[in-house]
KEFIMAR-394570 format. One line per field, with one value per residue (C-alpha): residue in one letter; residue number from 1; x negated, y negated, z negated. Coordinates in steps of 0.02 Angstrom, whole numbers, m for minus. Each point is the difference from the previous one (the first is absolute). Example, Ala and Ser with C-alpha at 12.3 -4.5 7.8 and 13.67 -1.06 7.14 Angstrom:
<rs>
residuo: (a / s)
num: (1 / 2)
east: (m615 / m69)
north: (225 / m172)
up: (m390 / 33)
</rs>
This chain:
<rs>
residuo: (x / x / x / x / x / x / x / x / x / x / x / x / x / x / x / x / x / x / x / x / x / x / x / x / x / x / x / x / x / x / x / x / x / x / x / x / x / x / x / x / x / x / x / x / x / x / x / x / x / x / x / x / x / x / x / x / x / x / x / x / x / x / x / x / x / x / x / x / x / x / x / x / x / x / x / x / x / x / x / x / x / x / x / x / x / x / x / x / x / x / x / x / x / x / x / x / x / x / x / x / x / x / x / x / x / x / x / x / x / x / x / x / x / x / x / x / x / x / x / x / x / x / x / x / x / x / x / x / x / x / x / x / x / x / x / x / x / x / x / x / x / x / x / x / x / x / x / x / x / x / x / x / x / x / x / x / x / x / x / x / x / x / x / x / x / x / x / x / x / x / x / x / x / x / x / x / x / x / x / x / x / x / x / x / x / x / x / x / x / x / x / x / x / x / x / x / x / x / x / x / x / x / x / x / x / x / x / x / x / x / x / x / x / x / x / x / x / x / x / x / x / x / x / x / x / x / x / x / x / x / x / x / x / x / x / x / x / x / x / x / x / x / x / x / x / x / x / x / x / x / x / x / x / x / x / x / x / x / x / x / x / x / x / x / x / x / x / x / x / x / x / x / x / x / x / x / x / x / x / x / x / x / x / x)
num: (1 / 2 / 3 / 4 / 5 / 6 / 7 / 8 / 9 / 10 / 11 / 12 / 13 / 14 / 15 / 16 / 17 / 18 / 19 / 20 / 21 / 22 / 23 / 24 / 25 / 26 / 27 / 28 / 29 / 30 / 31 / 32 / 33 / 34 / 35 / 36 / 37 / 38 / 39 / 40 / 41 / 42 / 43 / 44 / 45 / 46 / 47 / 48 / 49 / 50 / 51 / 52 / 53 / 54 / 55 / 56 / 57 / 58 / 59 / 60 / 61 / 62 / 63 / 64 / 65 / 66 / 67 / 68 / 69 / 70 / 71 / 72 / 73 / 74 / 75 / 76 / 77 / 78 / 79 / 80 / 81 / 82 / 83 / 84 / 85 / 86 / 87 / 88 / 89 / 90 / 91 / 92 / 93 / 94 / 95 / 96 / 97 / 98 / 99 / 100 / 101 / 102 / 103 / 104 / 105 / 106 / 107 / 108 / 109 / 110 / 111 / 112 / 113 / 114 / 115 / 116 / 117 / 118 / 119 / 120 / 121 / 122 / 123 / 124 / 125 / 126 / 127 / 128 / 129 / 130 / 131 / 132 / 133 / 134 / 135 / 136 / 137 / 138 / 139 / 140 / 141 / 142 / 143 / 144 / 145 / 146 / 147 / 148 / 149 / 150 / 151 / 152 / 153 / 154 / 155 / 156 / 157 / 158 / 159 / 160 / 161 / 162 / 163 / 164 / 165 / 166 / 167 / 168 / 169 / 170 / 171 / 172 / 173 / 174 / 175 / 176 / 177 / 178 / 179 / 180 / 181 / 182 / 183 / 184 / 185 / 186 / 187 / 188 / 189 / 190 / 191 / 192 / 193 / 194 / 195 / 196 / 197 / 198 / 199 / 200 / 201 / 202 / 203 / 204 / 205 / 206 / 207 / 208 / 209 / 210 / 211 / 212 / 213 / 214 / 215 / 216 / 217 / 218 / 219 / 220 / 221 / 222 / 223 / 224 / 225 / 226 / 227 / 228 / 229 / 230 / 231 / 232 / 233 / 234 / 235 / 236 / 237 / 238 / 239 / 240 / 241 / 242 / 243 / 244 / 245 / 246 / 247 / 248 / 249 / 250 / 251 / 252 / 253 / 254 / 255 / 256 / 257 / 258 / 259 / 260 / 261 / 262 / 263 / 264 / 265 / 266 / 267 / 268 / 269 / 270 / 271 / 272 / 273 / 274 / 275 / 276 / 277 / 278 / 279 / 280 / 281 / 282 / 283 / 284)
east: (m213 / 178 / 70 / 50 / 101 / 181 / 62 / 172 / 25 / m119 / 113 / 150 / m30 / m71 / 129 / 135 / m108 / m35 / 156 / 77 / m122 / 8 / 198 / m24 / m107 / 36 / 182 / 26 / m89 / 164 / 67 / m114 / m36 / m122 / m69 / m42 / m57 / m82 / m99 / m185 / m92 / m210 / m96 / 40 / 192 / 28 / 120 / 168 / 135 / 142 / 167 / 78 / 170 / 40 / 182 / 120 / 146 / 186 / 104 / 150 / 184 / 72 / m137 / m10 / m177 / m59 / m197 / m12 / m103 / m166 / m97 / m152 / m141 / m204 / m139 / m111 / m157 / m66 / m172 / m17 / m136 / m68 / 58 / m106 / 9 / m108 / m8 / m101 / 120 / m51 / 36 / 76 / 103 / 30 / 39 / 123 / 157 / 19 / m183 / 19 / 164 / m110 / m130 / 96 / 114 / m151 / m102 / 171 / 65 / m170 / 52 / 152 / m75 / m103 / 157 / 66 / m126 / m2 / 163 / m6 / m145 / 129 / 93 / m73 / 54 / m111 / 108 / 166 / 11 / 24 / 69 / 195 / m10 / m134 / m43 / 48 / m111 / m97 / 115 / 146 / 107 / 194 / 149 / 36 / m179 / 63 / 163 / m128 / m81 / 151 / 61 / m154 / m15 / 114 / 103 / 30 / m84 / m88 / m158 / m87 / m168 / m83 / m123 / 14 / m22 / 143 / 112 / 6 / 107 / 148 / m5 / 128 / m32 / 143 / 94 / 145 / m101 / m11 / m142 / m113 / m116 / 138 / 57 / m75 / 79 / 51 / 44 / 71 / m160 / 9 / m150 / m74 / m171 / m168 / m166 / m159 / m164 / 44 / 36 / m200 / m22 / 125 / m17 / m36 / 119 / 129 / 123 / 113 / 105 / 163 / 22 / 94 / m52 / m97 / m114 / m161 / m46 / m72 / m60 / m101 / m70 / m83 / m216 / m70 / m122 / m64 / m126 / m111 / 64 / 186 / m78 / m53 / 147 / 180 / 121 / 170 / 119 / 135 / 126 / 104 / 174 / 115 / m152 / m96 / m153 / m120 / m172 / m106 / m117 / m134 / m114 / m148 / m167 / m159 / m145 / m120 / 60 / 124 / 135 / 165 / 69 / 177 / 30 / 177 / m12 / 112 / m28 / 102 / 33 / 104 / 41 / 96 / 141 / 130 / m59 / 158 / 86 / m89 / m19 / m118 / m9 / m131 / m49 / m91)
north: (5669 / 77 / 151 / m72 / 183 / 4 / 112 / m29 / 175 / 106 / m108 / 47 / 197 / 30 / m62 / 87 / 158 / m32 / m15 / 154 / 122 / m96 / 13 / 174 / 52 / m110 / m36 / 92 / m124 / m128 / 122 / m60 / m161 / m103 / m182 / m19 / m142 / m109 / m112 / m15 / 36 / m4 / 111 / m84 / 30 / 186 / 34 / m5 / 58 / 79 / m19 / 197 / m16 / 116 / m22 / m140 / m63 / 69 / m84 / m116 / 14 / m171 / m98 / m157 / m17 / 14 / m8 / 172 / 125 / 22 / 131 / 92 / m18 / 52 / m73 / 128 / m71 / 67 / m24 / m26 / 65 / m57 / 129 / m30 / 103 / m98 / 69 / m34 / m75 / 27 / m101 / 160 / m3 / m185 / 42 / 136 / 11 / 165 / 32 / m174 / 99 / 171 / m90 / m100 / 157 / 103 / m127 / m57 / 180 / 7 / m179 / 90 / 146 / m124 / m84 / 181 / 68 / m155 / 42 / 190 / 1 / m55 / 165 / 94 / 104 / m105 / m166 / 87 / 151 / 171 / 57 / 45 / 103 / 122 / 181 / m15 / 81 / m114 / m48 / 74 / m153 / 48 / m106 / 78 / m79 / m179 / 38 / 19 / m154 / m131 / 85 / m62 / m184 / m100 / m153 / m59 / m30 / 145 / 45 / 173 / m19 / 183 / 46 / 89 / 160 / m3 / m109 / 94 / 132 / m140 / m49 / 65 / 134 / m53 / m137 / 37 / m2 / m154 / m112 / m34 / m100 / m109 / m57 / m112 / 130 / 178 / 137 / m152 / m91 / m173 / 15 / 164 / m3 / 69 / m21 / 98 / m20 / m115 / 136 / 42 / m157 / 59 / 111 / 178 / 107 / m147 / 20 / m125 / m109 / m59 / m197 / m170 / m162 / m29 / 148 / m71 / m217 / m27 / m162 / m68 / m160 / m76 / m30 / m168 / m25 / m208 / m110 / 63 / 175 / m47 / m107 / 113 / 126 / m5 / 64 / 40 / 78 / 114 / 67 / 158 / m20 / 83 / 40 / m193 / 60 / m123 / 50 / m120 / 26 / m45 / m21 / m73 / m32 / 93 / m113 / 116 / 144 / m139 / 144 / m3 / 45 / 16 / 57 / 29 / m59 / m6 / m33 / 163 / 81 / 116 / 19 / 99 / m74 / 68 / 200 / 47 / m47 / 165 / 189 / 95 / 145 / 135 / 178 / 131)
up: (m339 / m2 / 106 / 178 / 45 / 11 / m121 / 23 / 85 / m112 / m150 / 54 / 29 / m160 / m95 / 92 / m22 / m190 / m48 / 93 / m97 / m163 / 37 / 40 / m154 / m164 / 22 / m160 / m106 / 16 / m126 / m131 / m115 / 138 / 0 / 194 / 63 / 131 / m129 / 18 / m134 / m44 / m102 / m154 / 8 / 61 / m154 / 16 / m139 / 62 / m76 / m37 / m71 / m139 / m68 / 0 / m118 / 17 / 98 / m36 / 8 / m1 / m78 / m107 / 35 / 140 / m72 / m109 / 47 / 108 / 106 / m78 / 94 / m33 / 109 / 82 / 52 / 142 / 97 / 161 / 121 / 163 / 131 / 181 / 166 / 112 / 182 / 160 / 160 / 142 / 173 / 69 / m165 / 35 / 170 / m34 / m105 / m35 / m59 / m112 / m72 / m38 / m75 / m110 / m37 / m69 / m105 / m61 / m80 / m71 / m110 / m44 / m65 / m107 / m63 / m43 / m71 / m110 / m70 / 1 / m107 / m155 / 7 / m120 / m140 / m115 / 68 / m4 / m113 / 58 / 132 / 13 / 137 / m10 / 61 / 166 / 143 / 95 / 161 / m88 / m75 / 16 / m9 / m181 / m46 / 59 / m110 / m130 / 30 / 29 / m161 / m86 / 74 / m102 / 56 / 186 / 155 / 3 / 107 / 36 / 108 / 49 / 74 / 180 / m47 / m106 / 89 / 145 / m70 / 13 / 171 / 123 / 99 / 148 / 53 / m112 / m162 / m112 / 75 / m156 / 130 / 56 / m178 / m152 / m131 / m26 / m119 / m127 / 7 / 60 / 106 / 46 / 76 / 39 / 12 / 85 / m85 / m141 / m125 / 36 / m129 / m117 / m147 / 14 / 85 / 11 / 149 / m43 / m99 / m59 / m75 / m4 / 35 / m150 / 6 / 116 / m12 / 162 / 80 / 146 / 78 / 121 / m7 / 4 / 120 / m6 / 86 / 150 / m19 / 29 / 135 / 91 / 3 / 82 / m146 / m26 / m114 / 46 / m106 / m14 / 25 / m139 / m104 / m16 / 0 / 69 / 100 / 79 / 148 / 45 / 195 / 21 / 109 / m62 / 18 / m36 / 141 / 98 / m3 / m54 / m185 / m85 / m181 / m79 / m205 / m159 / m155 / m85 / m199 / m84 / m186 / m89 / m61 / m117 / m8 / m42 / 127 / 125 / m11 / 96 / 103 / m26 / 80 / m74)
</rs>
C-alpha cells in the first residue's frame, strides 16, 4: 500500500532549504568542467565521462572555409557514488515550519560536505605536482601569496578555492573595504572562494588552490529507485539554480515503526581532469 500523507508542505520546504545551503556552500564548483544532471541512473550505469577541453584551433580572419579547425577535448571518466542523509520527521516537524527548515538545513550541509569532500580528496600533490606556493605559516596566506598563485595558473577564467583559515585574511574589516563575501571573484581570479572542512580530505597541509575550468571532471545524477520501493515513497528532484546540480528527495512511511522518514540523495564523482590546468597551496 502507498503513502496516504500529504507531503506537499514537507516537499516544498526541503527543497527551498536544500538549495540555499548547497547555494551557499558549492557555488564554486560552476567554475569547473561538470556534467550535472537530472537523469536517473541504476547501478549498472554510475560512469559518466566528462568532456575537459584542452586547447582549440586559431581563429580566422576572413575565412574561405568556414569548417577548419576543432576543439581538443579528453574524456574523464568519473564514478559516481550514492550519497544518502536519511532523517526522522516528526509531526511536530510536520506541524511546524521553522523546525521542518532546521532539520532540513542540518542533514542537508552534511550532503554537501559529502559532495566536497568528494572533490577535495583530488588535490593532492601526487594529482597535481608540487606545490607553487609553499612555506607559508599555517593561517598566514597574504595577498603577495595569491600574486604567486594567479601567476602560476595559466590561461583564463581563473579560480582560487581556500580553505577558511586562510581566506579569512581577505575579508574586509569595515564597510568601506572590498566585500570578498559579496562578490564571485577577486584579486584577478574569476571566482574567489572558500571552503570549511573540505580541505580535511585534501592532501597534507593543502590550504588551497588556484585552477581553470579544466582542472577537476565532476559529475552527478540522480538514483534509481523501481518497483515497490518507488511505490512506496513520495520523490522529487530539485535543482540548484546557477549551479544545475540536481538532488532528489525522498519521504516515506515506515512500516515497521509507522513513523515518518525523509532522505536527501545524489549520485556524485570527481576526477581529475587536465592536472595542469591547477597549482596548489601548501604550509609548512
Amino acid at each position: 500500500m502507498s503513502n496516504t500523507f500529504d507531503s506537499a508542505l514537507v516537499n516544498s520546504v526541503l527543497a527551498q532549504k536544500g538549495i540555499s545551503v548547497l547555494r551557499h556552500k558549492l557555488s564554486w564548483l560552476k567554475a569547473f568542467s561538470t556534467d550535472f544532471s537530472d537523469e536517473v541512473r541504476d547501478q549498472r550505469s554510475r560512469t559518466i565521462n566528462v568532456p575537459v577541453y584542452t586547447a582549440t584551433s586559431a581563429v580566422q580572419t576572413n575565412p574561405t572555409n568556414f569548417e577548419t579547425g576543432d576543439t581538443t577535448a579528453t574524456n574523464a571518466a568519473v564514478a559516481l557514488n550514492h550519497i544518502s542523509k536519511s532523517f526522522y520527521i516528526t509531526s511536530a516537524d510536520y506541524g511546524k515550519g521553522t523546525r521542518l527548515e532546521s532539520l532540513a538545513e542540518i542533514n542537508m550541509n552534511v550532503v554537501a560536505k559529502a559532495i566536497e569532500d568528494a572533490v577535495f580528496a583530488k588535490i593532492t600533490e601526487a594529482n597535481y605536482g608540487t606545490a607553487v606556493v609553499t612555506g607559508i605559516t599555517p593561517g598566514a596566506m597574504s595577498e603577495a601569496n595569491l600574486k604567486t598563485l594567479w601567476g602560476a595558473v595559466g590561461g583564463t577564467n581563473k579560480a582560487c578555492v581556500l580553505a577558511d583559515s586562510e581566506f579569512k585574511n581577505f575579508i574586509g574589516t569595515n564597510l568601506t573595504s572590498f566585500d570578498v563575501l559579496g562578490s564571485t571573484g577577486a584579486y584577478g581570479f574569476d571566482t574567489f572562494d572558500h571552503s570549511g572542512a573540505g580541505f580535511a580530505s585534501a592532501g597534507t597541509k593543502i590550504v588551497g588552490f588556484g585552477a581553470t575550468k579544466g582542472a577537476l571532471a565532476i559529475a552527478s545524477a540522480i538514483p534509481e529507485y523501481s518497483g515497490p520501493v518507488a511505490d512506496m515513497l513520495s520523490s522529487e528532484v530539485f535543482e540548484v539554480p546557477d549551479l544545475g546540480l540536481a538532488v532528489q528527495f525522498n519521504v516515506w512511511g515506515s512500516t515497521a515503526s509507522r513513523n515518518t522518514w525523509g532522505s536527501f540523495d545524489v549520485l556524485f564523482g570527481a576526477a581529475v581532469g587536465d592536472a595542469s590546468q591547477a597549482k596548489l597551496v601548501k604550509t609548512v
